[in-house]
N, C-alpha and C positions, 0 to 999 in steps of 0.2 A: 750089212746094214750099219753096223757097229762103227765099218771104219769110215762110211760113207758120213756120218754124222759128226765123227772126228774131223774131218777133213772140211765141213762146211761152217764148224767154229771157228771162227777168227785167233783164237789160243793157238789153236795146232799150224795157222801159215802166215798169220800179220809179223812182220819184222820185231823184232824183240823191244828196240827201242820205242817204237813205236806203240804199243803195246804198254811198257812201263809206262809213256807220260799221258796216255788214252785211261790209265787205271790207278797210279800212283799218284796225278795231279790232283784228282776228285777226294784220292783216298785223306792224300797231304792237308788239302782245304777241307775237310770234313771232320779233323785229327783239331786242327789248327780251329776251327770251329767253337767245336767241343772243347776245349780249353779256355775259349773265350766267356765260357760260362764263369770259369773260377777269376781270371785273369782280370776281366770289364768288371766283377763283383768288385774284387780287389782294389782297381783305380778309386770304383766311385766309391765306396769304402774308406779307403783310407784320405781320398779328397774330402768326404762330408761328414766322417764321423771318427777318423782319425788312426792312431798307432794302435788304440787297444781292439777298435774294428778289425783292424790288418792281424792283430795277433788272434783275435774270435775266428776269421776263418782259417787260419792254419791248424788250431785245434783240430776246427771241425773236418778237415781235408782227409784223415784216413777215411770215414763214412763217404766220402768220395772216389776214396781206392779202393776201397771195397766195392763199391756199388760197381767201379768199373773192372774189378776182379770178377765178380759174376758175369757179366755180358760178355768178357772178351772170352771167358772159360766156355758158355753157350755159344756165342755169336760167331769166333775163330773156329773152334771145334765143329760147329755144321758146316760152317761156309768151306773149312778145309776138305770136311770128309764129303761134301757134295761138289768139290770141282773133282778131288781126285777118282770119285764113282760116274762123276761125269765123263772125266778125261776115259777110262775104260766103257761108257758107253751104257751104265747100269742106273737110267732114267728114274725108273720107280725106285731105287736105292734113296739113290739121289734125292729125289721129294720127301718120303719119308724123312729122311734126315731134316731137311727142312723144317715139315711140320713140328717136330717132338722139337726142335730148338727154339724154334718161335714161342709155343706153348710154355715152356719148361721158363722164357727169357719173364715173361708176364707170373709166375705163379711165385719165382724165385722174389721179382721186383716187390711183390706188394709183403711176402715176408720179411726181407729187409726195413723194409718201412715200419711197418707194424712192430717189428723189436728197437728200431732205432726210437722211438718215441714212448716206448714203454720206460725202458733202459738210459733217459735220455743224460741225467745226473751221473750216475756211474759213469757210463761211456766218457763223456767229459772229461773227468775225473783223471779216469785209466790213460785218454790222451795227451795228459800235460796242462791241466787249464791253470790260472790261478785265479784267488779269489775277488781280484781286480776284472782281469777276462771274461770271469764264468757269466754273468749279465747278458755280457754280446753273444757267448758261444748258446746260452738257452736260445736265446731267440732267433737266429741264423740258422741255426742246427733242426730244430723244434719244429720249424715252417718247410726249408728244404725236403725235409723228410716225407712229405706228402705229393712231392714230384719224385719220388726215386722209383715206383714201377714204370715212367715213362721215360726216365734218366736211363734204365739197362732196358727196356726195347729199343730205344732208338738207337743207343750204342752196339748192342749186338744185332739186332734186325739189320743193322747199316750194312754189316759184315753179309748177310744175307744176300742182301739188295745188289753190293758190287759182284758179288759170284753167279749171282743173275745177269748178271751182265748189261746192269746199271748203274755205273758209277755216278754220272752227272746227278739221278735222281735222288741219290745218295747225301751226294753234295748238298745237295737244294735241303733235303729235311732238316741234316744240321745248320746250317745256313739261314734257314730262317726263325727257326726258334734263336738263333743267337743276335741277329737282327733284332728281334722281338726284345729278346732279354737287356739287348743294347741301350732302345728304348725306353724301355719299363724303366731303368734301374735310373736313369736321368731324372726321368720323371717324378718316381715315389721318392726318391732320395732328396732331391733338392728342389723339385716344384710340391709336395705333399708332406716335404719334412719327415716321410719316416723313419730315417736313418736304415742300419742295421736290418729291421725288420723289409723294410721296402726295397734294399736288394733282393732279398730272398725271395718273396713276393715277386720279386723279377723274374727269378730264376725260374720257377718253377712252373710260372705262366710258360715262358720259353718251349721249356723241356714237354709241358703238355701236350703242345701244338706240332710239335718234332715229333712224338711219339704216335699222333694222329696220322701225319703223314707217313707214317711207317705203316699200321694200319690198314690205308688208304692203298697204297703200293700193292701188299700183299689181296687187298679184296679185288683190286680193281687193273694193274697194269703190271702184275708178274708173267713172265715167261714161262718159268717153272710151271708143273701139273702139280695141284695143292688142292685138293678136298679138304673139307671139313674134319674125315675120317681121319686124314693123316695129324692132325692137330691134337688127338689123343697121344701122350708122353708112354713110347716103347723103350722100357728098360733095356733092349738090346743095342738100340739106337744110342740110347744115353749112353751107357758104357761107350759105343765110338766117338761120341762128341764129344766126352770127357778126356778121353786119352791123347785127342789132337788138342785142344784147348787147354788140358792141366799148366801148360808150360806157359801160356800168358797169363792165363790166372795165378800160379805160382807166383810169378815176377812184380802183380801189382797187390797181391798179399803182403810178399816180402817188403815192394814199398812204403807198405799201411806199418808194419811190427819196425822199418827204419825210422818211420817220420817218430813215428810212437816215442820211437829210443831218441830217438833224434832230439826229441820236444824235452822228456824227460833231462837227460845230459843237457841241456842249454840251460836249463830252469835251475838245475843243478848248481854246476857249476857258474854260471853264470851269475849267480847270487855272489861268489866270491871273487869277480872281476870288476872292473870299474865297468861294464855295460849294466849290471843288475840282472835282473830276469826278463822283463818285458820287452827289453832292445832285441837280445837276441831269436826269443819268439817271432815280434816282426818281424825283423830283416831274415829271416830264412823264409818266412812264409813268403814276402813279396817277392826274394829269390827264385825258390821254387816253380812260383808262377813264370818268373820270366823264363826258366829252365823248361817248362813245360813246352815253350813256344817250339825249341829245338827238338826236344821229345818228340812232340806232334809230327814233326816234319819227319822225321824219326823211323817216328813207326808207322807213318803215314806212307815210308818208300815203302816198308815191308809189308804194309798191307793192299797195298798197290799192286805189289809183284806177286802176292801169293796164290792168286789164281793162274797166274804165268807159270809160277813151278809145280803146284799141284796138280792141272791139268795135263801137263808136259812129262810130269813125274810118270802119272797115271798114265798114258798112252807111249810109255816110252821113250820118250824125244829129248834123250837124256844134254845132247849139245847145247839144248834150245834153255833147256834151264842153267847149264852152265854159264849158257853167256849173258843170262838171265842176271844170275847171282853178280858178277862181275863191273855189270852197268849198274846195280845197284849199293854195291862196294862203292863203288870210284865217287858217284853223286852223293852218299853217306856222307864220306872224309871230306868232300868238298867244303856241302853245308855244315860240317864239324869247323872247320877251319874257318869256317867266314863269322859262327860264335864264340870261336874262341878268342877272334881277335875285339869282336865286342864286348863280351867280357871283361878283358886284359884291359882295354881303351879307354871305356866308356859307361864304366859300373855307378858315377856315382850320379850321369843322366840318367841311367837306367832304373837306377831306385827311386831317381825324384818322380817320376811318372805317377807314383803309387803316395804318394805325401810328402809332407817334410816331416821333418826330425831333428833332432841336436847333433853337435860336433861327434858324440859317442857314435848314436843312431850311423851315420855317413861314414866313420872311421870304420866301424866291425863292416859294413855293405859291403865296402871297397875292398876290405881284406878275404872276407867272403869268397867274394867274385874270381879273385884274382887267385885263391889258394884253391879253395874246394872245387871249382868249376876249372881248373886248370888242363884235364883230361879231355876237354869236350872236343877238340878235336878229332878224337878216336873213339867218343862216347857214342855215335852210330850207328858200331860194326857189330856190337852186342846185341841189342835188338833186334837187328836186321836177319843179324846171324840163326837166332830162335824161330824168329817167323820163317827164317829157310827150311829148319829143318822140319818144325812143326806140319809143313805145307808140303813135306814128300812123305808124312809118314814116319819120319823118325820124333815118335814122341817124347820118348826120354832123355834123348840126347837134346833137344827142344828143351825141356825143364831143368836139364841140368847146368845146358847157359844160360837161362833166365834165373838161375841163383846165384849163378856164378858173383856178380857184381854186389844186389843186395845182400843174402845170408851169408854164403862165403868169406867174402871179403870185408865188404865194408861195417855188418853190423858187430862181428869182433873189434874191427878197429874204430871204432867208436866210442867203444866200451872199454879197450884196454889206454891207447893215446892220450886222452885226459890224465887219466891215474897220473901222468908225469909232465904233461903237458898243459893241462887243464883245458880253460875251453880252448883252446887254440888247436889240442888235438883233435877237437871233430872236423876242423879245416884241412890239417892234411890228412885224414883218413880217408878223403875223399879222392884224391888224384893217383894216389897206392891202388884203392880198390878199383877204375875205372882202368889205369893199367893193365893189369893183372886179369882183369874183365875180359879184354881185349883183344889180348894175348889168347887166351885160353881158346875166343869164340874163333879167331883165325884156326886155330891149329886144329879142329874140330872139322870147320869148314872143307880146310886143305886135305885132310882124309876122308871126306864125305867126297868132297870135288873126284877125287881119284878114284873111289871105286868107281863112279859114271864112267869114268874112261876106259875101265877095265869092262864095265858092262857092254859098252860100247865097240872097244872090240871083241867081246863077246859074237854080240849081233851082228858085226862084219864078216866074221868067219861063218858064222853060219847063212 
């Protein structure tokens, strides 16, 4: 019965390729989405209320890697351990997991909130604000904060919903809260005048509505078996969804304690540059955002494909995930190389998108671009890399690429390259550590690749 049910998934006989752009497109545009939350904030932001708005939401951006450190730590970790219980054929495993993730993604959500708003002053504080900033970051920060239990259901339910084997529907939830948000944020901002505050207001209307439709999905058009019952949080269960998800939740921790340092060392040194503090605040934050675009796409192959190798891992089909890994290599480097040359090209359209600025503002952008983001070519194969392993099971070796780039590498060279460099060394600290990043996930990979082959002929002989 086991293998008859294997065999009538689409996982276990659809073409590989075919299969990545059936699950990796939805996943990409849903990624890509979700980033438009910060990104759309950001344009009309810095169009209607200017440089110190643009520097208010970079403050406030860790409280957005966190919010999406918990969803992808739940949302990756069931959606992994229920294709690969899938891929074996262990149904009621499978759902269970489900429920306790779903449950766990809402209880997690509304604690986050509830401390961000207590703590709203400190937090700030500890982020890098200055007392110019602090104004826009209360009120941006203070208002978001009451959409972040539907900000981590709908990011990690998403993860849910493609292992169900609905990506399109996936798509649509993000998709239209960012519509929505697109909307809104026109409107309050520059029809309602509320600046600052009327993005946020945008936002969080958005996220509400995406969060409904997650909701919606699970009550009403899941494939999965899902009681009520199963919705009760099984510490056994937890512990597996932990162990598969530590390593994406590691990754956008680590990017919440970089930005952290990140902010901190700009505000720094930056003071004793001719940009001051508040240029280089902005210009990393509207950077980031444009960086996320790639991101998105990013981890949008790797989430795309995780049901490809997880299932595949789980029932064996060790080829199917190699060649898995391989088409999602090659599209990685692609899409790397087509932002690197925007980047290099095009940094200083890129910034205007988000406001104008002075001759400083446009000179740091440009050097920016063209220094720190100089890696993005091979910046890809790293995340790709984690989601691979993450999605057969290999959880540690999962979290030990997803630090590889942030803690490893780059938050020492951030901290030491100024000392001699000043601000300048947070710019190449970045191309050293996405290197090295790089490197490391290949060679991890290329041993991971090999034992398949050995298992492989294993199961030939026998």
């Amino acid at each position: 019965m086991k293998e008859e049910q294997k065999q009538q998934n689409p996982l276990a006989v659809e073409k590989e390729g075919k299969l990545i752009a059936k699950f990796a497109i939805p996943a990409i545009i849903s990624m890509l989405v979700s980033s438009l939350y910060n990104i759309v904030d950001q344009i009309f932001i810095g169009q209607g209320v200017g440089l110190l708005g643009n520097a208010a939401t970079n403050i406030a951006f860790p409280i957005s890697i966190i919010c999406t450190a918990t969803a992808l730590l739940l949302g990756i970790g069931s959606a992994s351990n229920f294709n690969l219980c899938s891929g074996a054929g262990e149904q009621k495993e499978a759902s269970g997991i489900a429920g306790t993730g779903l449950s766990m993604l809402v209880i997690c959500g509304v604690i986050i909130s509830v401390v961000t708003l207590i703590f709203l002053n400190p937090l700030l504080h500890l982020f890098g604000v200055t007392a110019k900033i602090l104004p826009y970051a209360q009120d941006y920060t203070g208002i978001t904060a009451f959409g972040i239990p539907f900000l981590i259901l709908t990011t990690g339910g998403n993860h849910l919903i493609r292992a169900d084997r609905s990506p399109t529907y996936s798509m649509t939830c993000m998709l239209t809260g960012a519509i929505i948000n697109t909307i809104l944020d026109s409107l309050f901002i520059f029809g309602f005048h509320w600046g600052i505050k009327g993005a946020a207001w945008a936002t969080v209307i958005g996220q509400i509505v995406s969060g409904i439709m997650v909701i919606v999905y699970f009550m009403r058009f899941r494939k999965m078996e899902l009681d009520a019952s199963m919705l009760r949080p099984q510490l056994h269960l937890l512990k597996k969804i932990f162990s598969l998800g530590m390593a994406s939740c590691i990754n956008q921790i680590a990017m919440a304690v970089v930005q952290i340092t990140m902010n901190n060392t700009l505000r720094y040194y930056g003071a004793a540059s001719v940009y001051g503090t508040d240029i280089p605040l902005a210009c990393v934050g509207v950077i980031s955002k444009v960086n996320m675009v790639f991101m998105a796409i990013a981890i949008g192959i790797s989430q795309g494909c995780q049901p490809i190798w997880g299932f595949n891992y789980g029932a064996g089909a060790y080829d199917r995930v190699k060649r898995t890994y391989w088409k999602a290599f090659k599209i990685a480097v692609t899409v790397g190389v087509i932002f690197f040359l925007c980047f290099q090209l095009f940094p200083d359209q890129l910034v205007s998108i988000f406001g104008t600025g002075s001759k400083e503002y446009y000179q740091f952008a440009a050097r920016y671009f063209r220094i720190f983001m100089f890696m993005t070519f091979a910046n890809g194969i790293q995340p790709m890399s984690s989601g691979f392993f993450t999605s057969i099971g290999r959880a540690k070796l999962g979290i030990v690429v997803s630090l590889t780039r942030q803690v490893i590498f780059l938050l020492p060279l951030i901290l030491i390259f100024p000392k001699f460099m000043g601000i300048d060394g947070v710019m190449y600290a970045g191309p050293i550590a996405d290197a090295a990043a790089a490197i490391v996930a290949i060679g991890f990979a290329l041993k991971e690749l090999d034992k398949m082959n050995s298992g492989n002929k294993r199961q030939n002989i026998a």
